[in-house]
N, C-alpha and C positions, 0 to 999 in steps of 0.2 A: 504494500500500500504506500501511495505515494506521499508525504502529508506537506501540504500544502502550505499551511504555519510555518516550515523549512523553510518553505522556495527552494521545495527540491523538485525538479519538473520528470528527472525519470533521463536524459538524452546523456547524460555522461558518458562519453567514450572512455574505451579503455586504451593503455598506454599501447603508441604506433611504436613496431618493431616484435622481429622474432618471434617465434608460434606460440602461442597462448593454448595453456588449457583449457579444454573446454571442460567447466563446471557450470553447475543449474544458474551461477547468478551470471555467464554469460551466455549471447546467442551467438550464431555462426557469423556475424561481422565482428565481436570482439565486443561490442558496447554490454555494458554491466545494466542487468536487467535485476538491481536489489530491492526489494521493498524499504519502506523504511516508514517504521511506527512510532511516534512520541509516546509513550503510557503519560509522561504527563501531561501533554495537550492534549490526550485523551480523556483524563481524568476532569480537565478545567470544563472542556466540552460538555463530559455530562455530568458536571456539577451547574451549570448555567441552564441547560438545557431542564434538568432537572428544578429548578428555581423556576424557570417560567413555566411548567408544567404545573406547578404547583398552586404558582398566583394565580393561573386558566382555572384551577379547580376552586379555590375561592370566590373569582371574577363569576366565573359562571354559577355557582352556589348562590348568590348575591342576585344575581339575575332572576334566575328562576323563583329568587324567592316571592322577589319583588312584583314578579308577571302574575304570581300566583300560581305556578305549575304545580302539581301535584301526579302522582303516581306516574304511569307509563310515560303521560310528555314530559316532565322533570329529568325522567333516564334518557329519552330519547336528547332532549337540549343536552344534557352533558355529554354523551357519544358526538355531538354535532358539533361542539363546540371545541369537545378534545382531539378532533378528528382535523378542525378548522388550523388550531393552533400548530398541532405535529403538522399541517402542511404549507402553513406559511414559514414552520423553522423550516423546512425543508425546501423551502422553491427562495425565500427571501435570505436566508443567513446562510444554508449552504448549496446555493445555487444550484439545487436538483441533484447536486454531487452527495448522496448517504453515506457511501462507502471511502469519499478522501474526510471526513470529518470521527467517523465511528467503523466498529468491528462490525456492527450489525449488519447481519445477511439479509434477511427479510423483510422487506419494505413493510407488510401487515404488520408486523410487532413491531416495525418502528412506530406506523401508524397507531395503529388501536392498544397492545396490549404493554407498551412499555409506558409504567406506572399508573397504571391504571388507578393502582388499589389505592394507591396512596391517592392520585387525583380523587379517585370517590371518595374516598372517607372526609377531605376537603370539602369538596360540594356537596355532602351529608350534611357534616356542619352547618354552612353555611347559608344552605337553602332551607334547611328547617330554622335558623335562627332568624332569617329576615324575613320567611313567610311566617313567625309567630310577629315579628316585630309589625309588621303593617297589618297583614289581615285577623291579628286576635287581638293587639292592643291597640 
């Protein structure tokens, strides 16, 4: 993986002169084909990412409470909204690029199922406290 926080672009040649071994991190012109992964700009990554996932499940908890949603459209706005969020980090912060920012394979769990639990339990909170705050007092 290439990681881009580097400004490492991937096109390094390898040194001109004399027969080179061919090993997995070069191809048949010589240029070094390495990955290269930060774990900690890894880490910063879904530590922020994490962060506005979170404040989505507050922001949205707040919303619903206040629309007065209840039961199935309450679940339904939060799938929508946490679905809204994972794809504006996705197309606005990492440029449609999933795979130079995180390990994650699968667009779905990036989309829907990563932090889920933690976003719901959020907008649990949330939505039940501002639908008690406007519609019971």
């Amino acid at each position: 993986m290439i990681d881009p926080m580097a400004d490492i672009d991937g096109t390094t040649s390898g040194s001109g002169g004399g027969a080179m071994a061919m090993d997995p991190s070069t191809n048949a012109d010589g240029e070094h084909n390495q990955e290269v992964f930060d774990i900690n700009a890894h880490r910063i990554n879904m530590k922020k990412m994490d962060y506005i996932r979170s404040f989505m499940g507050i922001v949205s908890g707040c919303v619903a409470g206040v629309l007065g949603l209840t039961g199935l459209s309450g679940l339904v706005c939060f799938l929508l909204l946490h679905i809204l969020v994972n794809l504006s980090l996705l197309f606005l912060k990492m440029n449609g690029d999933l795979h130079a920012y995180t390990r994650e394979k699968n667009l779905f769990v990036f989309l829907i199922a990563s932090d889920l639990q933690k976003c719901g339990m959020s907008f649990m909170l949330f939505w039940t406290l501002f639908y008690g705050l406007v519609y019971l007092f």
